[in-house]
N, C-alpha and C positions, 0 to 999 in steps of 0.2 A: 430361814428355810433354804434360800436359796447359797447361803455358804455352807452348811450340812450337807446338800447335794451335790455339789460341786467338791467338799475336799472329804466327802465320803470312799474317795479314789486312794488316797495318800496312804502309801505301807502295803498298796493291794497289788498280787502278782496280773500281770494280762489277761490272765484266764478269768481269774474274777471280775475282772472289772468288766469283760464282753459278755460277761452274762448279768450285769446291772439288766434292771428293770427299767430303764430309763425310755423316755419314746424321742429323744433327738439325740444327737450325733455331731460332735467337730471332730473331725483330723487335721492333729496340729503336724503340719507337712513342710519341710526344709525343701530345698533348690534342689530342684534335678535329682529326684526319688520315685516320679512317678504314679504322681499323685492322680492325673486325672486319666491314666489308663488303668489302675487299680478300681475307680472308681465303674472306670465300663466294664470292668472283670466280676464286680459285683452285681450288678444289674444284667450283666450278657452272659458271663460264665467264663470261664479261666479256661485259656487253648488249652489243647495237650502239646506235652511237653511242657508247660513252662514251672518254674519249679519257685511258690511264693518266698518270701521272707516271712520270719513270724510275724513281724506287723501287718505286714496285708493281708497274711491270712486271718489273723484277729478282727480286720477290718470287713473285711468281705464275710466272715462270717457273723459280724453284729448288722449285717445290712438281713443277710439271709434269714435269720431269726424274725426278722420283722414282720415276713411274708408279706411285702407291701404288695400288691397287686399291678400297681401303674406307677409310673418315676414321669417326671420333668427333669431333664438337667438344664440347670439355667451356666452357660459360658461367659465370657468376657467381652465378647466380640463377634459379630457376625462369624467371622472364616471361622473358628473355633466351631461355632454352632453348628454350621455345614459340615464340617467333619466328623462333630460329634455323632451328626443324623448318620453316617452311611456306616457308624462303629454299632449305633445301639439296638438291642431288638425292640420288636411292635411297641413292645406296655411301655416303651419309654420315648418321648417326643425329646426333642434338643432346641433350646431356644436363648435367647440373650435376654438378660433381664427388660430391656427395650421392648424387644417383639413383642414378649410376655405381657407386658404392661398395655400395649397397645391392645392385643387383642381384647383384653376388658373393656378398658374404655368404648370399642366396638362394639360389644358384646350389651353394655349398658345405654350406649347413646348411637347405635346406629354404623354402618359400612360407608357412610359416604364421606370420609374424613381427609380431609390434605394436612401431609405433614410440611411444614413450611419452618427452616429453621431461622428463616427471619421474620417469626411472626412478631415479637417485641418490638424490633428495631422498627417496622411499618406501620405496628401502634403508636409507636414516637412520631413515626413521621407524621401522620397523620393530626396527631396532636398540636405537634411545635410545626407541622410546616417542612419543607423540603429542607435537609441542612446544605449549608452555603461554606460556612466561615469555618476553621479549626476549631475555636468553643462548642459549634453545633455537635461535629463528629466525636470533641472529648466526651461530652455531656453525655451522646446515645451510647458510647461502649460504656463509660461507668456504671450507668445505668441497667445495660442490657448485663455486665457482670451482680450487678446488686442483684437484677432478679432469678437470675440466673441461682447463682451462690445460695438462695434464701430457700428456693425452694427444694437445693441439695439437701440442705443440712435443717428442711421442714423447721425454716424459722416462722413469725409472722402467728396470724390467727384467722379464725375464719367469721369473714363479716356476711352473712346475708348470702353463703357458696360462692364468696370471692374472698380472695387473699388479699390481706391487708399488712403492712412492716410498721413497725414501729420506729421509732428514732434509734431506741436502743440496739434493734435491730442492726441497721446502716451502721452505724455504729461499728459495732461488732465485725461486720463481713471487713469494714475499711481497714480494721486493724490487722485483722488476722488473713487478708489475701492482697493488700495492699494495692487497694482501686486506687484507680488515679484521684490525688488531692487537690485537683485546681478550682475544683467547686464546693461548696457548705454539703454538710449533710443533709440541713434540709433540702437543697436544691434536690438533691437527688431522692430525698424519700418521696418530696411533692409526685415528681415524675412517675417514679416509679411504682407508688401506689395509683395514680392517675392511667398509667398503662396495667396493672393486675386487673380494676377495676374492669377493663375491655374484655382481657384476654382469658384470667384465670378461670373461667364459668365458660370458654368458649371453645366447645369440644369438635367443632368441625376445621378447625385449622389448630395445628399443633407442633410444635418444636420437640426436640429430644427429649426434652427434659418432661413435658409435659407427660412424658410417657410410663415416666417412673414417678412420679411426683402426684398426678391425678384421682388416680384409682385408691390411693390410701388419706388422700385429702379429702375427698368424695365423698369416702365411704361407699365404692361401689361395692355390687353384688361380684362375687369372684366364687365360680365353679373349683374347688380345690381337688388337687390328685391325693393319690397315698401319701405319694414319698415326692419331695423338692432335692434334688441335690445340685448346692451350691459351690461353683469352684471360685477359685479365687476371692475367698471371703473375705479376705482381709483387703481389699481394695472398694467394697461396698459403701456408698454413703445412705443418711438416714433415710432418706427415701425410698431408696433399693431393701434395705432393712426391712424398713415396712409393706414394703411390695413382696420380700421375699414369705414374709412369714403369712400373707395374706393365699398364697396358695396352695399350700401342703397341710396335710394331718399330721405329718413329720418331716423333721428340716435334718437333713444332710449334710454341712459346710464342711469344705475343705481349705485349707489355706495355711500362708504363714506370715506370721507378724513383723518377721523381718524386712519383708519383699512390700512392707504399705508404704507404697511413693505416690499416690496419686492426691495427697494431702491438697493440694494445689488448684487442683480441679475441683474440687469439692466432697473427694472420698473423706469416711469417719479415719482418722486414724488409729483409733479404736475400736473398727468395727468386730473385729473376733470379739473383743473381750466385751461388747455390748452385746454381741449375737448369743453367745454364751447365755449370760444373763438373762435375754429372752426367753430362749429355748430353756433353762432350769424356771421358770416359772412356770414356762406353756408345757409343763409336761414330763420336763426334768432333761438332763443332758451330759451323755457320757463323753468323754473325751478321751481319743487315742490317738500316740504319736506316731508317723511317718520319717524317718531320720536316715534307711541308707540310700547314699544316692550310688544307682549306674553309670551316670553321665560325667560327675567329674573325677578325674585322679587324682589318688594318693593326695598329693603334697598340693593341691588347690584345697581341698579339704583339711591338710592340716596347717596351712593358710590362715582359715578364721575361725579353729578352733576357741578363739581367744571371745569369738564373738557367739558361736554358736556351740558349746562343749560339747553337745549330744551327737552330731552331726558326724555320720558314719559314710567310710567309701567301702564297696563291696569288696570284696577277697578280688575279683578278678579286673578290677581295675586297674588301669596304667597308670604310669607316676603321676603323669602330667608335668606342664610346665609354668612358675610362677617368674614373671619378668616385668621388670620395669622400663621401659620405652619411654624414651627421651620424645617431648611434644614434637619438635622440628623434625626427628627423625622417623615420625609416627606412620607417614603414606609409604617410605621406602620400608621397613621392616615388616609392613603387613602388605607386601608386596601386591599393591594395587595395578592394576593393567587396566590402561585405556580401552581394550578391547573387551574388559567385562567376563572372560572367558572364567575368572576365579572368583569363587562369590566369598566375599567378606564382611563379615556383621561385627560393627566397634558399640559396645553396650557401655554407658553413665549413667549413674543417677541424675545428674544434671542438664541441663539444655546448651549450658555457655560451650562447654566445650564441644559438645556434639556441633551446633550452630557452625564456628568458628571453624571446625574439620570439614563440615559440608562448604562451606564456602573454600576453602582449599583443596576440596576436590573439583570443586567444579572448574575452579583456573585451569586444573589440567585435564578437563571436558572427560571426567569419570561422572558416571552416574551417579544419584544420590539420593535415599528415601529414609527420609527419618518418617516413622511410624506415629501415627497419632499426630504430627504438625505438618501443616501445610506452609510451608516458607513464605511462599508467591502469596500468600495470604494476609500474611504476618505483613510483608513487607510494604501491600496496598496499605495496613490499616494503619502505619505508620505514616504514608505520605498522606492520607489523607486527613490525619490529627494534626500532621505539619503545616500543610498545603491545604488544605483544603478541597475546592474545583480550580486550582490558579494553575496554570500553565507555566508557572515563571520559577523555570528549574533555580538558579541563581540564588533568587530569594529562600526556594524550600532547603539548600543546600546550605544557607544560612543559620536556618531555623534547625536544620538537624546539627549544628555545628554546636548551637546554644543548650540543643537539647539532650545530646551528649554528654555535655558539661554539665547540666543542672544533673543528669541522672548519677553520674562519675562522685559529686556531691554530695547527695541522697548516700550510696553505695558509702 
């Protein structure tokens, strides 16, 4: 049933397919198209003046059909969400699948709740004791990643309204996010399950994760709107999945599958194509594409045709320019100024190079905010798995000399 619904689309013009009967919705949406101001165009109304493209207007008019009464848009991130509020009208609230989550858990156990993102790490302590030595601090991050990790990808089972992992479990997360190895797996599951035991069932102190994670492990009561519209789908892990679909009589997604890099943290890298599957079971689910982009020119676009064919630059786009930058020559040719006066954003899939860039701007005292990591952070939890509480620079200079090496090995 659910591949009848789904390739019941194939051979059909746009027209037909935006009048499918279907009661959910993905827009499969490419880079810089416009994906999440079409989305407030359907739910606000399209200014005057602005003149759609067929796909948006395909797409705004399968939302209109719906006659949903009330929208959620769920965003990626706070700032996202705050912008969204001041674009959408009344019937539609703006919120991050976080807040969302939270307010349930509210809703079913009470307003008096501290969120505390080190609630794990202080069931550890509490456990094992104050950590002193390097093994203490490797032990609480593997650990605080295991349960971390487990309850993204809603691994585990439920014992008695507490979360319980199995070996195969630990297992699993070690291999596929590559926790630290200096300990057994069962060290870590002991722990770990030892600390769910406390925490998992404890809704007055809660971590991030607890926020998306709870309410569909619960089984809480959840007041649903009409319509959910979900942006950035394709970055959702199972948890959020389940939280997403636990609010709407109809789900919205927008995304695209190209752009899922948060495999790392814990997002599905599958999640369209499992939201998909959802939604044609819950109801059935149409699917239409977003492909021209305004924002890049011509010849970025014909760039990665090789990766994306569909993928359209409007008629009034500039060329653009495609260029390869030599690493060494990288701060002079994106002409950075100490004085800050010219804002410049260097985008990677990856962290090494960004990392490495941020530390060479900083020799020549330019400012530097990589989004989503906090350095000064990073670089405590390093001294601290080296060093421990020891004060004896020397020694810890040693250990990161060793540690280097062992990692350069690994690699």
């Amino acid at each position: 049933m659910v591949v009848n619904r789904v390739s019941c689309f194939v051979g059909r013009s746009w027209e037909e397919r935006v009048m499918a009967k279907s009661k959910n919705l993905i827009v499969k949406a490419l880079a810089g198209v416009g994906k999440t101001t079409t989305m407030i165009w359907a739910v606000a109304g399209v200014p005057k003046g602005v003149t759609l493209s067929d796909e948006q207007q395909l797409i705004i008019d399968w939302v209109r059909r719906q006659k949903i009464s009330k929208f959620r848009f769920l965003a990626f991130n706070k700032t996202i969400a705050t912008e969204l509020a001041s674009r959408v009208p009344a019937n539609c609230e703006a919120a991050t699948c976080h807040s969302s989550g939270l307010s349930i858990i509210k809703r079913n156990h009470g307003t008096k709740i501290k969120v505390d993102s080190w609630k794990y790490r202080k069931i550890m302590d509490n456990l094992l004791g104050e950590p002193k030595k390097s093994p203490d601090f490797v032990l609480r991050n593997a650990v605080n990643a295991v349960i971390d990790l487990a309850r993204c990808n809603m691994l585990g089972y439920d014992n008695g309204g507490k979360l319980e992992l199995s070996l195969n479990d630990v297992d699993t997360l070690r291999e596929c996010y590559d926790i630290d190895g200096e300990m057994t797996s069962d060290q870590l599951l002991d722990v770990a399950n030892k600390s769910l035991a406390v925490g998992s069932n404890n809704f007055k102190s809660i971590d991030f994760t607890d926020m998306v994670w709870m309410p569909g492990f619960h089984k809480m009561d959840c007041t649903k709107v009409g319509g959910v519209i979900i942006d950035e789908m394709q970055d959702l892990n199972k948890s959020q999945q389940q939280l997403v679909m636990m609010q709407g009589h109809q789900i919205i997604g927008v995304g695209d599958v190209n752009q899922a890099i948060y495999g790392f943290a814990g997002a599905d890298a599958g999640s369209m194509g499992r939201m998909q599957e959802y939604l044609t079971e819950a109801g059935g689910c149409d699917v239409l594409p977003l492909t021209e982009t305004r924002r890049c020119g011509k010849n970025i676009v014909d760039s990665v045709l090789s990766i994306v064919p569909e993928y359209r630059a409007h008629e009034s786009n500039g060329d653009g320019v495609v260029a390869n930058i030599e690493k060494d020559k990288l701060i002079d040719d994106l002409k950075v100024r100490s004085d800050n006066k010219d804002t410049v954003m260097v985008l990677c899939r990856t962290n090494a190079p960004l990392v490495s860039l941020a530390f060479r701007l900083l020799k020549t005292e330019t400012k530097v905010v990589i989004r989503g990591r906090d350095i000064g952070q990073g670089l405590i939890k390093l001294v601290e798995k080296l060093a421990g509480k020891s004060n004896d620079v020397d020694a810890m200079i040693g250990k990161l000399e060793a540690y280097s090496a062992e990692e350069e090995t690994k690699i």
